[in-house]
C-alpha positions in Angstrom: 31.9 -17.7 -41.2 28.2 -16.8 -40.3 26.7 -18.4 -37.5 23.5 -20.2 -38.5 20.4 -18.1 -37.5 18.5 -20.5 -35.2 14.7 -19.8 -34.3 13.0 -21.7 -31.5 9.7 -23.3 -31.4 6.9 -22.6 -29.3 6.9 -26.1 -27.8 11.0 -25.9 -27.4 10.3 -22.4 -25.8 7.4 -23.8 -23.4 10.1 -27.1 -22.4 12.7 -24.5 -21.7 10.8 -22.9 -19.4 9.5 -25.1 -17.1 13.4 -27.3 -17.1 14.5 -23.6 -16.0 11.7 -23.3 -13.0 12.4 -26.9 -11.5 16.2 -26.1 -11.6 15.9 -23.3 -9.9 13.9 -24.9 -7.3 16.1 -28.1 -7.1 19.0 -26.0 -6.2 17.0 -23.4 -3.4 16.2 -27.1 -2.1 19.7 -28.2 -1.7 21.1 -24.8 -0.7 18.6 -24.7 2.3 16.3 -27.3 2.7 12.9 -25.9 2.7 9.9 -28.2 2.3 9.1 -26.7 -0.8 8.1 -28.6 -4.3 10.2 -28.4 -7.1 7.5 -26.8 -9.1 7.2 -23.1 -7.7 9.0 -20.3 -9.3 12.2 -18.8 -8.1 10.5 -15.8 -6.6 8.4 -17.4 -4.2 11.3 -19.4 -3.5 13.3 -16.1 -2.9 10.8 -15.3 -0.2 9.9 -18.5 1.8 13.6 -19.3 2.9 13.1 -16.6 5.2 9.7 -15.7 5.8 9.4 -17.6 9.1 12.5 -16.8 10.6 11.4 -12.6 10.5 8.0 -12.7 11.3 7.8 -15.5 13.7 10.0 -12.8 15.9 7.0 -10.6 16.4 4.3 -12.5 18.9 1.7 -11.0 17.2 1.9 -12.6 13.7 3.0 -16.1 15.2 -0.7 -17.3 14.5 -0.2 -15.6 10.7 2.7 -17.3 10.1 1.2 -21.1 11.0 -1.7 -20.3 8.6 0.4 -19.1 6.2 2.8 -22.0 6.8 -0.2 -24.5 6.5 -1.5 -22.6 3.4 2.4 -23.6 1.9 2.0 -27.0 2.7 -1.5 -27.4 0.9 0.4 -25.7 -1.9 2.8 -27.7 -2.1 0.6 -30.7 -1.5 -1.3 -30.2 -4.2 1.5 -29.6 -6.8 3.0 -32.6 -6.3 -0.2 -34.8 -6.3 -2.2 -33.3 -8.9 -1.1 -32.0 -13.0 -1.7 -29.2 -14.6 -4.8 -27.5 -15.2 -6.9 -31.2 -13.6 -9.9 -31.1 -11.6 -7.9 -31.6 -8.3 -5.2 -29.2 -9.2 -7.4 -26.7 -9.5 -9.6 -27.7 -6.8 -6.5 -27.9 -4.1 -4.8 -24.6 -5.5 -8.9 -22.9 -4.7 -8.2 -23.8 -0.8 -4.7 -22.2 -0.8 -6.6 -19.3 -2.4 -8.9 -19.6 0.6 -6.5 -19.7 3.4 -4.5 -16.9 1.6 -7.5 -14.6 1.4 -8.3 -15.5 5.2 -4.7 -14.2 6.2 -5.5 -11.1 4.4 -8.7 -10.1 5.5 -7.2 -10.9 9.7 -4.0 -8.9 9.1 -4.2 -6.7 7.0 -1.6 -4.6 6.0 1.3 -6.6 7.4 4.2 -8.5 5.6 3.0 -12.0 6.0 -0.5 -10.7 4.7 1.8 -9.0 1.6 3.7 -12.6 1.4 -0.2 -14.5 1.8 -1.1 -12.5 -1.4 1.8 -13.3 -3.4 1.2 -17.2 -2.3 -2.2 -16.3 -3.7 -1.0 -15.4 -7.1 1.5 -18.5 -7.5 -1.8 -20.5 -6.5 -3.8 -18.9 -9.5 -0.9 -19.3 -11.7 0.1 -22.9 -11.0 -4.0 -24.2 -10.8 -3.3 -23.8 -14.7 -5.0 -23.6 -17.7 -6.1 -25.6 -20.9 -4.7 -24.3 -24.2 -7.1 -21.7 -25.0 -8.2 -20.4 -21.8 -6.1 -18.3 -19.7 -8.8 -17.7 -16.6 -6.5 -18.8 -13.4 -3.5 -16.7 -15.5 -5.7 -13.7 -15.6 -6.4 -14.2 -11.8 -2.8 -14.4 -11.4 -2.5 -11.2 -13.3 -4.8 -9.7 -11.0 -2.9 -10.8 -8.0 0.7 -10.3 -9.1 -0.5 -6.6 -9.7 -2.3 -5.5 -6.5 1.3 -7.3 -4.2 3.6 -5.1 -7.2 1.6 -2.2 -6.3 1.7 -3.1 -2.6 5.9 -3.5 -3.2 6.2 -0.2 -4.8 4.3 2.0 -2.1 7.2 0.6 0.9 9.8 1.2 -1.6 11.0 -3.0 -1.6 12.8 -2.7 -4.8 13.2 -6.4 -4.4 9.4 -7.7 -3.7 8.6 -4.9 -6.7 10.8 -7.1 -8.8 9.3 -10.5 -7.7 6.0 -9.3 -9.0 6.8 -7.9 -11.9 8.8 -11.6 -12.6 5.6 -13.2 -11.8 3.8 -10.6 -14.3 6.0 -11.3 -17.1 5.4 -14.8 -16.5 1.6 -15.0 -16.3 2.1 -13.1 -20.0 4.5 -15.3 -21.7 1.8 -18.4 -19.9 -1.0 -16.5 -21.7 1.0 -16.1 -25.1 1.9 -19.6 -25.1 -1.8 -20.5 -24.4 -3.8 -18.0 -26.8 -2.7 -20.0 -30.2 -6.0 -20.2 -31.9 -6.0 -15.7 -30.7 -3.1 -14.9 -32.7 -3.6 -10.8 -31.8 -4.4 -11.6 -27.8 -1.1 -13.4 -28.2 0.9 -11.0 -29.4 -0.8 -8.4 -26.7 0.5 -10.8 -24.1 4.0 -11.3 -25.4 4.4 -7.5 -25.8 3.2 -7.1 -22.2 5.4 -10.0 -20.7 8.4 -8.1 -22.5 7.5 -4.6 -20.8 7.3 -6.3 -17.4 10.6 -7.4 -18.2 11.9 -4.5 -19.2 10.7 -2.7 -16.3 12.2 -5.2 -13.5 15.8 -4.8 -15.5 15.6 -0.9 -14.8 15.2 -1.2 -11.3 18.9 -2.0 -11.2 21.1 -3.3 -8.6 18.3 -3.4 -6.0 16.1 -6.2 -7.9 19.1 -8.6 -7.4 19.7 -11.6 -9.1 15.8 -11.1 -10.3 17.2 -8.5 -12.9 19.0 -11.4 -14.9 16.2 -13.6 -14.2 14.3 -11.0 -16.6 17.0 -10.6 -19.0 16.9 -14.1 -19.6 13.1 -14.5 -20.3 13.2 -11.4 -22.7 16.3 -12.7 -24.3 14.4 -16.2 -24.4 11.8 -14.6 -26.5 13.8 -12.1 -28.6 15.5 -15.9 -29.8 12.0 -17.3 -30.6 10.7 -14.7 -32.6 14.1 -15.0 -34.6 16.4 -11.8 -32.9 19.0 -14.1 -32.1 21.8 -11.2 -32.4 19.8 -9.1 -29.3 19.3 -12.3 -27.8 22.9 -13.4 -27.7 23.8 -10.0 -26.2 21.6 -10.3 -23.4 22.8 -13.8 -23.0 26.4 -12.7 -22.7 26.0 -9.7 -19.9 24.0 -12.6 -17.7 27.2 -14.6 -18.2 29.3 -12.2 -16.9 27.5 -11.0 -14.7 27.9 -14.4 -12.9 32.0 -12.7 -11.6 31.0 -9.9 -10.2 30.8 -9.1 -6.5 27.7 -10.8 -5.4 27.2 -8.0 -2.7 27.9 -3.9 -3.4 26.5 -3.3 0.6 29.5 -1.1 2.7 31.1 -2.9 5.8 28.8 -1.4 7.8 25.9 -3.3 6.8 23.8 -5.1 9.1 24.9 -9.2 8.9 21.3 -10.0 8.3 20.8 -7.5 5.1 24.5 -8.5 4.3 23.4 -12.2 4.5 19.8 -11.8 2.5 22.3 -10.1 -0.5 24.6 -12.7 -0.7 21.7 -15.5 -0.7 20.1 -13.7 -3.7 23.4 -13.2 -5.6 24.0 -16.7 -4.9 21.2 -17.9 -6.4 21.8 -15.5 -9.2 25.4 -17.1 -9.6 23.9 -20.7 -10.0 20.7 -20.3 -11.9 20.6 -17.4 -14.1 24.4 -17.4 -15.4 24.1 -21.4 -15.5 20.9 -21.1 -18.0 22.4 -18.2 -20.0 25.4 -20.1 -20.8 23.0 -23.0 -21.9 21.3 -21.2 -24.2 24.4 -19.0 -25.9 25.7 -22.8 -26.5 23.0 -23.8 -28.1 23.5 -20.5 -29.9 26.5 -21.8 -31.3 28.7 -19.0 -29.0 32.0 -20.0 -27.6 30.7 -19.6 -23.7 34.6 -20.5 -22.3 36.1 -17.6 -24.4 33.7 -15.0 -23.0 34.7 -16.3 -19.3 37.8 -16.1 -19.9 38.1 -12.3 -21.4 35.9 -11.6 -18.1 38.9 -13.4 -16.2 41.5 -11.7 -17.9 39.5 -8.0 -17.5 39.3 -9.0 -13.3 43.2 -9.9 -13.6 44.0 -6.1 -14.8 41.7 -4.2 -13.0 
């Protein structure tokens, strides 16, 4: 019997996503307690459990670290107290911009000034915008862009995948905003789907960030009615969620060993979790997948 082709609205496609972001957050919250709101995105998430604990080793960037610690806090202050795209939202997310940019211009080209300019670029994002105006997005685009480029030139596969997340976020943010610009639209769905695309062919190295992207695009390959391509990038998230959350030899430092396992983890819990969702909701039998994975594991 065919399976019903399903298409998903723009509004179901907009609920989906932000359900996925405070998920995400709700369980980085109970796996380690950071004072973070539920409302930022996994990848500065990724980052902040432990930002402090590497750089506040160094004497020198102790004073970095507080502003940047106090530039979280009015982040995080001003998500929780202020919606979307208001006055004080955006007025509130314009200081973290300010204390970010201070950071910058003191330290220069140091990793708590890279992580100050990625807090920068959440701060542009989540000031929001009003359906049919994408200026904070555009600065976020700006942003995300100079800390991927930053990423790429010391070779941190991992930060390089962050951005280009955040990238194909800002994109799918402007697509969903741009409805009475029906060709900027489409521009900025085709450009979320390359940054996509380009964070899943980093590989192994961009972590559980590679699934993370495989979801989105598959997200959007089931809106615009591809529910077959969708499916199948559904299904490898799924079972990606049994393999070896680490591939680092026994000779690894426990630290880098540790920081593997924390991403993977997060991968296991998040990205399988909301793959599996949305292949139900595909009408796909998710238990008989997991358990041809658990018989493959059995004879190998």
């Amino acid at each position: 019997m065919a399976k019903k082709k399903i298409k998903f609205t723009k509004e179901e496609l907009q609920r989906d996503e932000v359900l996925e972001l405070s998920e995400r957050a709700l369980i980085w919250l109970r796996m380690h307690g950071n004072k973070l709101l539920t409302g930022v995105t996994v990848i500065f998430l990724a980052w902040a459990a432990v930002i402090f604990y590497n750089q506040r080793q160094e004497a020198t960037l102790r004073s970095a670290s507080d502003m940047l610690y106090s530039a979280i806090q009015q982040y995080e202050n001003t998500l929780q107290q202020h919606e979307w795209a208001t006055p004080g939202r955006t007025e509130g997310m314009r200081e973290v911009v300010d204390l970010t940019q201070e950071i910058i211009d003191q330290y220069g080209n140091t990793p708590v000034a890279r992580n100050a300019l990625f807090l920068m670029g959440n701060a542009y994002y989540f000031a929001g915008d009003e359906i049919g105006s994408v200026g904070n997005t555009q600065e976020a685009v700006r942003v995300f862009n100079e800390y991927e480029e930053w990423a790429a030139r010391d070779g941190d596969a991992f930060e390089q995948a962050a951005a280009l997340l955040a990238l194909g976020y800002a994109h799918e943010n402007m697509y969903l905003l741009l409805t009475a610009s029906p060709e900027e639209a489409t521009q900025a769905l085709v450009a979320a789907m390359d940054y996509y695309n380009r964070l899943e062919n980093l590989g192994q190295e961009a972590g559980f960030l590679r699934y993370e992207a495989m979801n989105a695009r598959a997200r959007l390959l089931a809106f615009q009615g591809q529910t077959e391509r969708a499916e199948e990038l559904y299904r490898e998230v799924v079972r990606a969620r049994y393999r070896p959350r680490t591939e680092l030899g026994p000779d690894a430092p426990d630290v880098h060993r540790t920081l593997q396992e924390l991403r993977f983890l997060a991968g296991q819990f998040t990205t399988g979790n909301t793959a599996r969702m949305q292949l139900q909701r595909l009408g796909v039998d998710v238990e008989e997948i997991e358990d041809q994975v658990r018989a493959e594991q059995r004879a190998g």
